[in-house]
ROKOLGU-493958 format. One record per residue: residue in three letters; x, y, z of N, C-alpha, C, O, CB in turn. Coordinates in steps of 0.001 Angstrom, whole numbers, plus 500000, padded with zeros to 6 digits. Glycine has a CB too. Layout:
REM ROKOLGU-493958
<res ALA	n.c1 X	n.c2 Y	n.c3 Z	ca.c1 X	ca.c2 Y	ca.c3 Z	c.c1 X	c.c2 Y	c.c3 Z	o.c1 X	o.c2 Y	o.c3 Z	cb.c1 X	cb.c2 Y	cb.c3 Z>;
...
//
This chain:
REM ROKOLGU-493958
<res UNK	n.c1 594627	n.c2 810234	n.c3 751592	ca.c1 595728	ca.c2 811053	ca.c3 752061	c.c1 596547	c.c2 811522	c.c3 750873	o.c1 597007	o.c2 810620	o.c3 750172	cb.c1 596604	cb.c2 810279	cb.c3 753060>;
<res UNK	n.c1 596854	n.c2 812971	n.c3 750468	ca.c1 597851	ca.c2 813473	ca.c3 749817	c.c1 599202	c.c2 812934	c.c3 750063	o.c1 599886	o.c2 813119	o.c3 751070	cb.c1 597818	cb.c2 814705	cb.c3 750021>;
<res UNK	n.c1 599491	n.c2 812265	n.c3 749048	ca.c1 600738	ca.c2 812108	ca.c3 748927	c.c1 601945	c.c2 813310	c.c3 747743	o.c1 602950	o.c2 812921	o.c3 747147	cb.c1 600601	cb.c2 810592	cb.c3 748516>;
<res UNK	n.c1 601448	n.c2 814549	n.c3 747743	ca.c1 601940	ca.c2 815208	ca.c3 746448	c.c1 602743	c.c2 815300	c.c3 745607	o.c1 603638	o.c2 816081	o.c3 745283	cb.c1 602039	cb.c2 815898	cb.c3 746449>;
<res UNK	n.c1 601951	n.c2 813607	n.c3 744988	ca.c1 602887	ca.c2 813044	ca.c3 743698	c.c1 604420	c.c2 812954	c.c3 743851	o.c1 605329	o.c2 813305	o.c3 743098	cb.c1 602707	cb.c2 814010	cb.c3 742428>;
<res UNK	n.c1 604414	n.c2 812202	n.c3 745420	ca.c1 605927	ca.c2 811925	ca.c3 745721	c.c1 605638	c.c2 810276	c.c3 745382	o.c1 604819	o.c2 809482	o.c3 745845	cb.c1 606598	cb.c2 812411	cb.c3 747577>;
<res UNK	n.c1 606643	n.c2 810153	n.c3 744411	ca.c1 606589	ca.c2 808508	ca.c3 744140	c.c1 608049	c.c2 807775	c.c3 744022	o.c1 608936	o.c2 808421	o.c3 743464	cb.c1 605771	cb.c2 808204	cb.c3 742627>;
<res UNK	n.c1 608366	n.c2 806409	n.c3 744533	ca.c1 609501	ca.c2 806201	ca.c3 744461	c.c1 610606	c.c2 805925	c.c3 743934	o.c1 610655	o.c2 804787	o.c3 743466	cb.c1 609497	cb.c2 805930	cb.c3 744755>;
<res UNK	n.c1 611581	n.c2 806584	n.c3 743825	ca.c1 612544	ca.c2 806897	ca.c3 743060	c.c1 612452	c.c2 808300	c.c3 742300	o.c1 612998	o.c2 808278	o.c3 741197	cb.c1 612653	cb.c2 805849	cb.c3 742231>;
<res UNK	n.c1 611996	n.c2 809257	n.c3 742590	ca.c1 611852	ca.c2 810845	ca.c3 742460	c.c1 612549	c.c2 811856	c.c3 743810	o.c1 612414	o.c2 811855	o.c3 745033	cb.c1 610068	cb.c2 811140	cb.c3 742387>;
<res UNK	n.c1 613033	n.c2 812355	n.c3 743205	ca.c1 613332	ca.c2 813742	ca.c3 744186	c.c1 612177	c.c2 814742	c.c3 744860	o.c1 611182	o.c2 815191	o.c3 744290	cb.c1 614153	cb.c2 814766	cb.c3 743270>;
<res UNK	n.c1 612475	n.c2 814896	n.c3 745835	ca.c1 612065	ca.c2 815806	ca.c3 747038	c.c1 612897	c.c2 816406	c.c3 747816	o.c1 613969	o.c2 815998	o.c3 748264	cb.c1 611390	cb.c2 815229	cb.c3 747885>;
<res UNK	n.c1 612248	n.c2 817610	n.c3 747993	ca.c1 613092	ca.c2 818826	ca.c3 748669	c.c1 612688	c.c2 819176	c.c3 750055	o.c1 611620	o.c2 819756	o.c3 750251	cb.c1 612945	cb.c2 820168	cb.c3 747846>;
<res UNK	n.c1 613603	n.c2 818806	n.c3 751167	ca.c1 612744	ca.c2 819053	ca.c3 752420	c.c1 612515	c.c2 820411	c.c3 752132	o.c1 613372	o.c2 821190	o.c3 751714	cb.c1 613411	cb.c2 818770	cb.c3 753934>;
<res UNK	n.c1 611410	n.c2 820657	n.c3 752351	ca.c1 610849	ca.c2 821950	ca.c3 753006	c.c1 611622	c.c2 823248	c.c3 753840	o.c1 611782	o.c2 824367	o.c3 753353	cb.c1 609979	cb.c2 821415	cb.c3 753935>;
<res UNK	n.c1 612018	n.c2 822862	n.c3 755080	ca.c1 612477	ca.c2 823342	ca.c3 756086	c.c1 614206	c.c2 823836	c.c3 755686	o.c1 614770	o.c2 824696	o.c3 756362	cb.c1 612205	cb.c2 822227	cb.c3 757226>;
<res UNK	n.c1 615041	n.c2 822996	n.c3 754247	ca.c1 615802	ca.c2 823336	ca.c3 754724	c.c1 616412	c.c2 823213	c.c3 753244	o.c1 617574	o.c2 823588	o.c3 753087	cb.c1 616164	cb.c2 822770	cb.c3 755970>;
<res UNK	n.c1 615734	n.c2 822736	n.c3 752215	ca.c1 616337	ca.c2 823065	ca.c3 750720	c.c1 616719	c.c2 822027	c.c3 750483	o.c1 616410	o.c2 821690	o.c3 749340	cb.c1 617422	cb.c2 824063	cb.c3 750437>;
<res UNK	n.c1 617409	n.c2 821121	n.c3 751158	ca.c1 617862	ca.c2 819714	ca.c3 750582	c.c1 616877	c.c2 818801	c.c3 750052	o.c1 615777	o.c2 818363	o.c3 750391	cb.c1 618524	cb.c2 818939	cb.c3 751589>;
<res UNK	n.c1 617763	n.c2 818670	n.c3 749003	ca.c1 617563	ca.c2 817599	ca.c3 747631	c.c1 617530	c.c2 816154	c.c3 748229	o.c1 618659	o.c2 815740	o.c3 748491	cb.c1 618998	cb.c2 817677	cb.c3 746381>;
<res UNK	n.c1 616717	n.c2 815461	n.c3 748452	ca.c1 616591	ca.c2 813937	ca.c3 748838	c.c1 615907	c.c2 812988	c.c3 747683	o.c1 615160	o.c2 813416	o.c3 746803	cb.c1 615652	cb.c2 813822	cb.c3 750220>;
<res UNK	n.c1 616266	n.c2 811752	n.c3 747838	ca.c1 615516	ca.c2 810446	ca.c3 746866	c.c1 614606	c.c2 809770	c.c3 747530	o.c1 614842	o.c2 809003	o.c3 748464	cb.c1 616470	cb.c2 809264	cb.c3 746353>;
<res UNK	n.c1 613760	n.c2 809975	n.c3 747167	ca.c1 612165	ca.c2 809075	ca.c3 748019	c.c1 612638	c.c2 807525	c.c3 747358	o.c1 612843	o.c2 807118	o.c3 746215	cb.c1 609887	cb.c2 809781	cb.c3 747170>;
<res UNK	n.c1 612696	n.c2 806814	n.c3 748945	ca.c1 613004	ca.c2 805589	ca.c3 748163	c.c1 611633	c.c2 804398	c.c3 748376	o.c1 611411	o.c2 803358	o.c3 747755	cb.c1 614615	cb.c2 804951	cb.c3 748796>;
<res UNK	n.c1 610856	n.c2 805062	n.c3 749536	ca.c1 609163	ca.c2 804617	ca.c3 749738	c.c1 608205	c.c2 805323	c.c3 750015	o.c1 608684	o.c2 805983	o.c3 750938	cb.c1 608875	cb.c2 803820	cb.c3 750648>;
<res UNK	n.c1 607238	n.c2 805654	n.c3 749896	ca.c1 606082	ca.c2 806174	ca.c3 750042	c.c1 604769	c.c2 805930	c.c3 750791	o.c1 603819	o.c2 805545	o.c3 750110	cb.c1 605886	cb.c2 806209	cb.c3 749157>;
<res UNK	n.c1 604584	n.c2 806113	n.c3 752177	ca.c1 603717	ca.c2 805345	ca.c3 752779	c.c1 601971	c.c2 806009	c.c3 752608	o.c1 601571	o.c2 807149	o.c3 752369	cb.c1 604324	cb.c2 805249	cb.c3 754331>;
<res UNK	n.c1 601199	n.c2 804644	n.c3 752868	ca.c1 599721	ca.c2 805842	ca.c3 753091	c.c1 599480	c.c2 806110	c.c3 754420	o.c1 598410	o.c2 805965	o.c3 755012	cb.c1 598119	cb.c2 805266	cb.c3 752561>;
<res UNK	n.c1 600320	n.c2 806428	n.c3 754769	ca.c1 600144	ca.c2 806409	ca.c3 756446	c.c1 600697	c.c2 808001	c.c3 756960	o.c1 600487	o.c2 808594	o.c3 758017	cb.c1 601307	cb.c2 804945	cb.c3 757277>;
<res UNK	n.c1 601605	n.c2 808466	n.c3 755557	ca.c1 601814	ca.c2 809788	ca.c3 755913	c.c1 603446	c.c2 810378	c.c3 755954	o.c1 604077	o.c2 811427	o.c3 756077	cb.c1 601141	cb.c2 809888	cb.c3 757277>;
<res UNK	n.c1 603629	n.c2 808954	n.c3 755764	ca.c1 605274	ca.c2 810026	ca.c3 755904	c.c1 606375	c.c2 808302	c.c3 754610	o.c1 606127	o.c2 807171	o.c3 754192	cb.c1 606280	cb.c2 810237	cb.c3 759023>;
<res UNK	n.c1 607430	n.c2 809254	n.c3 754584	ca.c1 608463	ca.c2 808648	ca.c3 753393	c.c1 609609	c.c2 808371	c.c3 753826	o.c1 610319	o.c2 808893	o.c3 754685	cb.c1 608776	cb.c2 809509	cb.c3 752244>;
<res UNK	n.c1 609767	n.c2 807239	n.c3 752954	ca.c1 611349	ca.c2 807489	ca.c3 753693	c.c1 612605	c.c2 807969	c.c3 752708	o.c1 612674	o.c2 806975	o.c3 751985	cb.c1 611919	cb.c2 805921	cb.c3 754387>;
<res UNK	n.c1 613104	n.c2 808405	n.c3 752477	ca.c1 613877	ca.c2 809048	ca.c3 751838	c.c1 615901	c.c2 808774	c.c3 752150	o.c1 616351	o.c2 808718	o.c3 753295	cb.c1 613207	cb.c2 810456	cb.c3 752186>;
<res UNK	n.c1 616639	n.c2 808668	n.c3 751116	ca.c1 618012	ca.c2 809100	ca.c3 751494	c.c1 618739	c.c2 810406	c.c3 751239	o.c1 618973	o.c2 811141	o.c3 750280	cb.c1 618750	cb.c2 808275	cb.c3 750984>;
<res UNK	n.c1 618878	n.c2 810378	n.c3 751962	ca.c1 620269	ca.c2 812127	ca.c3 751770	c.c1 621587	c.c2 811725	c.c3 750677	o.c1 622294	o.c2 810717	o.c3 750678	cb.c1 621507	cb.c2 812598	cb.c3 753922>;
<res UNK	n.c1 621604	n.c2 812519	n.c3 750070	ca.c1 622707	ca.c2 812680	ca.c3 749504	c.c1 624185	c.c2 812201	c.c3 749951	o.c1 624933	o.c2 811585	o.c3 749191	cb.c1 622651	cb.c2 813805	cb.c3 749388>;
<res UNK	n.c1 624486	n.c2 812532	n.c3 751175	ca.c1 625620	ca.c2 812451	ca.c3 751733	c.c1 625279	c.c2 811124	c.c3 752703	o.c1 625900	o.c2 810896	o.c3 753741	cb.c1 626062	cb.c2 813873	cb.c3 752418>;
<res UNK	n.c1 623853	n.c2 810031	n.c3 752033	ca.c1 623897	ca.c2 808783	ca.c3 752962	c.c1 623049	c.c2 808844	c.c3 753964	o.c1 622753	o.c2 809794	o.c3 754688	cb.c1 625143	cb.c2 808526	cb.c3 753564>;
<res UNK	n.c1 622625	n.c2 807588	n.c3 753945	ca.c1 621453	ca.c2 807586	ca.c3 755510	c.c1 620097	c.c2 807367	c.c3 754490	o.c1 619908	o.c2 807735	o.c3 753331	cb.c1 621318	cb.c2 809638	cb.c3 756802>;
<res UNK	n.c1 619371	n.c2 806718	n.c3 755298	ca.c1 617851	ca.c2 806583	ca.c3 754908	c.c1 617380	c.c2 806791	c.c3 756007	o.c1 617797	o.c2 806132	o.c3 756959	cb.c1 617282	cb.c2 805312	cb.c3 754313>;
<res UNK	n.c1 616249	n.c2 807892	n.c3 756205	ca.c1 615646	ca.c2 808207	ca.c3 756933	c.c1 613900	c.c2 808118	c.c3 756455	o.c1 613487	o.c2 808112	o.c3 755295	cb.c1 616299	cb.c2 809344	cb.c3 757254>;
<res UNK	n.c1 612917	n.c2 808042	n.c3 757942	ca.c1 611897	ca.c2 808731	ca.c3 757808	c.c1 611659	c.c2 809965	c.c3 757759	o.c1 612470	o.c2 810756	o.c3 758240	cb.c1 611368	cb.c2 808467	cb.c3 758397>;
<res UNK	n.c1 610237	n.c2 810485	n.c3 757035	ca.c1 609617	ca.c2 812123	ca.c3 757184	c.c1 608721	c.c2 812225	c.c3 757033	o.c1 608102	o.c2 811728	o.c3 756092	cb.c1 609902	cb.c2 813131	cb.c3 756533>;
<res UNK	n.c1 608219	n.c2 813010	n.c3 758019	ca.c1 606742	ca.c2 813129	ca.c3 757118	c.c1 606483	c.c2 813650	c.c3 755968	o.c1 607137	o.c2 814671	o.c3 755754	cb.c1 605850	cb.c2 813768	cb.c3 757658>;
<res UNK	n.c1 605589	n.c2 813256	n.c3 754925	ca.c1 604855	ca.c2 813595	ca.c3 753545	c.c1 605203	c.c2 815272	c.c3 753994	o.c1 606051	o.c2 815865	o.c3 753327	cb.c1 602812	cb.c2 812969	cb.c3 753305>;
<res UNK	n.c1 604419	n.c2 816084	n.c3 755297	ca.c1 604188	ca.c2 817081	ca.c3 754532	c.c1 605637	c.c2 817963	c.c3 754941	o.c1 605662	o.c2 819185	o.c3 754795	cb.c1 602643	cb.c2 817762	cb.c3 754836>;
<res UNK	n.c1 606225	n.c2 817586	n.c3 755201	ca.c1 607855	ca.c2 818249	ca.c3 755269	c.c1 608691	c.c2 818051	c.c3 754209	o.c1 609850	o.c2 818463	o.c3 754167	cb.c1 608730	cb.c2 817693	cb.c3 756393>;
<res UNK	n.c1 607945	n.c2 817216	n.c3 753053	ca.c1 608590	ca.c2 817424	ca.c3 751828	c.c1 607830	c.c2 818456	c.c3 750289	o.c1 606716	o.c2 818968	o.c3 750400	cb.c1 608818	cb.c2 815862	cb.c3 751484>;
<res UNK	n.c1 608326	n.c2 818536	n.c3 749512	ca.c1 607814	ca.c2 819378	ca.c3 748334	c.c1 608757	c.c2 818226	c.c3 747316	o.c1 609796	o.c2 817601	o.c3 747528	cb.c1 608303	cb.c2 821431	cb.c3 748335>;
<res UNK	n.c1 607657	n.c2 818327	n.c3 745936	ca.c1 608108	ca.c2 818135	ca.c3 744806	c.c1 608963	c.c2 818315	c.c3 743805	o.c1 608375	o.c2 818690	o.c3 742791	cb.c1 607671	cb.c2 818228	cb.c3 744561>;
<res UNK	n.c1 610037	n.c2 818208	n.c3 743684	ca.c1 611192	ca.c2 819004	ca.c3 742965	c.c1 610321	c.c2 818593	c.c3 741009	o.c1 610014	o.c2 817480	o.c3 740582	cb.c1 613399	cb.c2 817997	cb.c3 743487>;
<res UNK	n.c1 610202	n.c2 819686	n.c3 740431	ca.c1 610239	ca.c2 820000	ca.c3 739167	c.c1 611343	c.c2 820246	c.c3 738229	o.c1 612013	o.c2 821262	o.c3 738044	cb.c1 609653	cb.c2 820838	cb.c3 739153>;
<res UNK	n.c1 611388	n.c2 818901	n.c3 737591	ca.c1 612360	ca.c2 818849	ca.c3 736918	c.c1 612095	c.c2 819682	c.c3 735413	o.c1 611012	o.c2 819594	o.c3 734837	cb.c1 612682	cb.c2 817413	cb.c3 736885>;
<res UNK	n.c1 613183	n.c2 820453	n.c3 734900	ca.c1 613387	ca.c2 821172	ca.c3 733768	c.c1 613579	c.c2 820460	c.c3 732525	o.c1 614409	o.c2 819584	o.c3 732281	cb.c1 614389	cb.c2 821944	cb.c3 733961>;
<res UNK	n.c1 612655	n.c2 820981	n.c3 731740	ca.c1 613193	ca.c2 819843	ca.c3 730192	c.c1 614430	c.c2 820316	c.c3 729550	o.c1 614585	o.c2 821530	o.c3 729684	cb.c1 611977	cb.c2 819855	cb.c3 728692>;
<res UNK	n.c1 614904	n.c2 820007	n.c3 729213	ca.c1 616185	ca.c2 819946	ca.c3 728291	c.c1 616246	c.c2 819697	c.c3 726978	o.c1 616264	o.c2 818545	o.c3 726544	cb.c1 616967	cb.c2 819100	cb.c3 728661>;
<res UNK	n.c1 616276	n.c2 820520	n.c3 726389	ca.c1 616338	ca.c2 820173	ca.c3 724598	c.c1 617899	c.c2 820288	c.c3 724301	o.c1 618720	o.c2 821071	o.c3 724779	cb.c1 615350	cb.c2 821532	cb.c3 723422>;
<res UNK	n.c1 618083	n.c2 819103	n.c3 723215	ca.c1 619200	ca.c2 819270	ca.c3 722815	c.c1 619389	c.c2 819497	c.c3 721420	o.c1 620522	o.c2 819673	o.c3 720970	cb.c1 619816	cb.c2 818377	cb.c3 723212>;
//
């Protein structure tokens, strides 16, 4: 099962709605559980999330 390189303690972006979440587990069963920003740990499924790409930064 695709998990697309959501691993825990990385950011993910629901899909559906732009918000920024913290994967705090990763199941092989298909779905994550994640917290919101503003609190709460919830389930989701894997594919209602996307990978947030983080930008390098030179200083």
């Amino acid at each position: 099962m695709d998990t697309k390189n959501l691993q825990k303690g990385s950011q993910a972006k629901i899909a559906s709605t732009g918000q920024i979440v913290e994967v705090k587990r990763v199941s092989d069963h298909g779905f994550s559980v994640v917290r919101f920003q503003t609190g709460g740990d919830y389930m989701i499924l894997n594919d209602r999330l996307e990978t947030v790409e983080r930008e390098e930064v030179q200083h």
